[in-house]
Phi, psi and omega in degrees: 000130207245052147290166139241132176250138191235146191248198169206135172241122190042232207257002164254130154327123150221184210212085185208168191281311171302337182276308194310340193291287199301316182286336186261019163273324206291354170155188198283350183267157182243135159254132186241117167206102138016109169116188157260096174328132181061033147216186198282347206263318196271168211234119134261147182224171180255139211218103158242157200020055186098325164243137156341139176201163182266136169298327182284325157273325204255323175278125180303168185278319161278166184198032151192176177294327150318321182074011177278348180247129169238150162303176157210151188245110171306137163227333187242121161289127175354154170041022206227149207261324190296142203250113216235135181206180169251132183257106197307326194256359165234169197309149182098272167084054190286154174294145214194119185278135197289143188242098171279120168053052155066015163247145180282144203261138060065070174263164130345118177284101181241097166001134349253078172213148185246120195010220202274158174259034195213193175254134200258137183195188175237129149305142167249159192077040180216144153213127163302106173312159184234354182231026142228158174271114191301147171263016143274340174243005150077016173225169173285208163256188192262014205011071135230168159328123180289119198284195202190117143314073169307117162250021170313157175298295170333136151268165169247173173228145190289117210055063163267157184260099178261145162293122162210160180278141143277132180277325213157188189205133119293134203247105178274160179222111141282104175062015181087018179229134197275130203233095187293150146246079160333118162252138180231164156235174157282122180302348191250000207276156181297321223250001199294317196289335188259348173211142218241342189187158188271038141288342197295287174001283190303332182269337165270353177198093203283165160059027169288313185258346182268000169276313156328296176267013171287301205294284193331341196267306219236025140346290190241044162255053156259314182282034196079356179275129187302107164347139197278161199269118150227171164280180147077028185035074198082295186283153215250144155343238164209188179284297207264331187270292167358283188285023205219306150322311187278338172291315157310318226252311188303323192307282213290320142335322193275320180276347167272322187281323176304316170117016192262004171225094186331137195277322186237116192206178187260019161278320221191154184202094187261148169232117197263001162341143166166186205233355216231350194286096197265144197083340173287119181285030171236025196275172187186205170257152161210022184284348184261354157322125181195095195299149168276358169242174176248164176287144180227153160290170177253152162274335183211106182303020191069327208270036186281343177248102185246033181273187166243153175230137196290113200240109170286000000 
């Protein structure tokens, strides 16, 4: 297989041998990856016991019997700007930085915050429907994974697997599509013991969520775009209503990977692959996967637009 394994120190790639040691502390997954960083050819995919899985299917959503502890798939790291995801329409579903009007995208630095302000990811094994309506924010869902805010100390790396609890949930309306933003900590974080629901938050990381709902409002109006919409006038959630959320999602995840929700549909076009889901018509193999580059460095990491842009 014509991988590389790759790590990340502060906000640059590197390609050495000791980082295979540090991504396989960090959990039972290996990141394999493909292509040129901050273009459209690269890839990371994920890899346990030898063979290629989907982040979006194969890693469980729990990770006890309590359901208080979840996985979470780093797709973005703290402070770091390239918009980075997982891809629901290809085999697999390896993380791919998202590409708007054929350039890869960016987001914007808007005073005083430096890309993102958390470690940004998804759950696996949820999905937003695109063809049902929440009855509280009266839109549909976004057909991805529902994200997650990490707000721990560790910076992460894009496909790191992290454990984490959940605190709450914020409700964004994109574009008339309802886009849960999950706040977690990282179970390992110094601070995992102190906060238990999201009043917590606020006493350990003070003025952390009204900075969630600045960045989150005025993000992509530097690309010409209005500021976003939530439900619930903004402010986040509980504990309990979260989690009652990421369960619709999982449900609706269970009934796509089962087949009881069509994979191609004109909401949506999805790839339900995987190796691990039993009972599932889409389980398979992924050993013939074998990408034609190996990671290469960029010469030019994208990050060429380092202003802030002034947001009133």
């Amino acid at each position: 297989m014509n991988f590389l394994i790759t790590g990340m120190r502060s906000n640059n790639l590197n390609f050495h041998s000791a980082t295979r040691m540090s991504i396989r502390a960090m959990s039972n997954y290996t990141r394999l990856a493909t292509g040129t960083p901050f273009t459209e050819s690269h890839r990371i995919y994920i890899e346990k016991d030898g063979q290629i899985i989907s982040p979006f299917h194969d890693i469980p959503l729990f990770t006890n019997t309590e359901k208080s502890v979840l996985n979470m798939v780093v797709e973005i790291p703290r402070w770091t700007n390239a918009k980075i995801e997982v891809a629901t329409g290809e085999e697999f579903n390896p993380l791919k930085q998202d590409v708007k009007k054929g350039k890869v995208r960016f987001v914007r630095n808007c005073f005083p915050y430096k890309g993102y302000l958390w470690n940004y990811g998804a759950l696996p094994q949820t999905w937003e429907d695109p063809t049902q309506s929440n009855p509280d924010t009266n839109a549909r869902g976004d057909n991805d994974p529902i994200d997650v805010c990490e707000i721990g100390e560790k910076l992460g790396v894009a496909g790191e697997v992290k454990e984490v609890k959940v605190l709450g949930v914020m409700a964004l309306l994109d574009e008339g599509e309802t886009d849960w933003k999950v706040i977690a900590i990282d179970t390992k974080d110094p601070l995992a013991n102190k906060v238990h629901d999201i009043k917590d938050v606020e006493t350990h990381f003070p003025g952390l969520l009204d900075a969630t709902y600045r960045w989150f409002k005025i993000y992509k109006v530097p690309d010409g775009k209005p500021e976003n919409e939530f439900a619930f006038d903004g402010q986040c959630k509980d504990k309990a209503y979260a989690n009652t959320i990421i369960e619709e999602t999982h449900e609706a995840w269970q009934k796509l990977i089962k087949g009881d929700t069509p994979a191609k549909a004109d909401t949506h076009d999805l790839a339900v692959a995987n190796v691990t889901i039993k009972g599932s018509p889409y389980t398979t193999s992924s050993k013939s996967i074998k990408p034609s580059q190996e990671v290469k460095k960029s010469n030019n990491p994208g990050e060429a637009d380092n202003k802030w842009y002034y947001v009133g």
